[in-house]
C-alpha positions as CSV (number, residue, x, y, z in Angstrom):
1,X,15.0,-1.2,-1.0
2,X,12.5,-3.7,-0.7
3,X,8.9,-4.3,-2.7
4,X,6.0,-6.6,-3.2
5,X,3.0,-6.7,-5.6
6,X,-0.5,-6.9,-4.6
7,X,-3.5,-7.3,-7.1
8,X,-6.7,-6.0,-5.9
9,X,-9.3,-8.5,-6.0
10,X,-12.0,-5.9,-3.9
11,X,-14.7,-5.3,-6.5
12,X,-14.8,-2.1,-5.8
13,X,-10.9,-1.4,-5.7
14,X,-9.1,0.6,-3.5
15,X,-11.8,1.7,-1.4
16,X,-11.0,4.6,1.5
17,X,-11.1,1.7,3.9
18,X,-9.1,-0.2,2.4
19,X,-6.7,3.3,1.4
20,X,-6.8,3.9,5.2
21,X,-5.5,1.2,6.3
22,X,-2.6,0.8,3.9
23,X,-1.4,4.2,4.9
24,X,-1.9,3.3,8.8
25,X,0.3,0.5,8.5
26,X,2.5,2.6,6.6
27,X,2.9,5.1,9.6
28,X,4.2,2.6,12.1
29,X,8.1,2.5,10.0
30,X,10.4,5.2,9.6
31,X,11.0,4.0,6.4
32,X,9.5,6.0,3.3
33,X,6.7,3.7,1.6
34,X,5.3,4.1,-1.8
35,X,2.4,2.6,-3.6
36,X,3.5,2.3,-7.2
37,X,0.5,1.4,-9.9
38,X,0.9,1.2,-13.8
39,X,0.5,5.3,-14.4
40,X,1.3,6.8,-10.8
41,X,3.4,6.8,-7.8
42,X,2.9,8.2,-4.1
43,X,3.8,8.8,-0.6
44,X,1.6,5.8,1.2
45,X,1.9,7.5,4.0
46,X,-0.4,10.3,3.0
47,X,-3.9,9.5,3.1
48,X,-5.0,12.5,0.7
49,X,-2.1,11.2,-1.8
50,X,-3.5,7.7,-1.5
51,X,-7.1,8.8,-2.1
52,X,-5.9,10.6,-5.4
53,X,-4.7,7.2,-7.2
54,X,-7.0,5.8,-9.3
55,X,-6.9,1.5,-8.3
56,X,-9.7,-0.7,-9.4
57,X,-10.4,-4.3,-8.4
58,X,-7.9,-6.5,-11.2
59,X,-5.3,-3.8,-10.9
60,X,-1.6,-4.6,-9.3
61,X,-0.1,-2.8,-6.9
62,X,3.6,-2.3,-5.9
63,X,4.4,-1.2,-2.5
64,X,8.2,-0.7,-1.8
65,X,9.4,0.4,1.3
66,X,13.2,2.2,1.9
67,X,14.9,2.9,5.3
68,X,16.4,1.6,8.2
69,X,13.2,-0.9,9.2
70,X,12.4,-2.0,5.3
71,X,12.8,-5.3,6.0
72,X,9.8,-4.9,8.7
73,X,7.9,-3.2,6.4
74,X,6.5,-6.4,4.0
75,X,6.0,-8.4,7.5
76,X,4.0,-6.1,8.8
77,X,1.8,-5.3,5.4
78,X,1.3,-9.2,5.0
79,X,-0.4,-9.2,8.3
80,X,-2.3,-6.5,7.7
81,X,-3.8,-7.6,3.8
82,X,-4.3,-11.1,5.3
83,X,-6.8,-9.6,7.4
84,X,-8.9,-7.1,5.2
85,X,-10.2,-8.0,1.6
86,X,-7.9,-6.3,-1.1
């Protein structure tokens, strides 16, 4: 298992943008992928589960990845936050 933390420095948080493509980048690995904040945990690679969590700009974010390609998994989200404003 593998995990990194994210704080979100959008002002207005997690926006469905933003949600979207978390769980897009979450959908190329085989591996299963949460996002993990203080009260709640869920599949990201479920869009409607992703829009349910509550994440506000300040909050931090754990996403942990476990599978045969976890070790791909934090690559690939570091490309992807590096180019989008979380």
């Amino acid at each position: 298992m593998v995990s990194f933390k994210l704080k979100i420095t959008n002002p207005d948080g997690l926006t469905p943008r933003l949600a979207a493509e978390l769980v897009e980048e979450a959908n190329k690995y085989e591996s299963d992928i949460k996002l993990i904040t203080k009260t709640e945990s869920c599949d990201l690679k479920s869009i409607m589960n992703v829009f349910g969590t509550e994440v506000r700009c300040g909050d931090e974010v754990e996403i942990s990845a476990e599978g045969i390609d976890e070790g791909k998994v934090v690559e690939g989200f570091k490309i992807t936050i590096a180019s989008y404003h979380f």
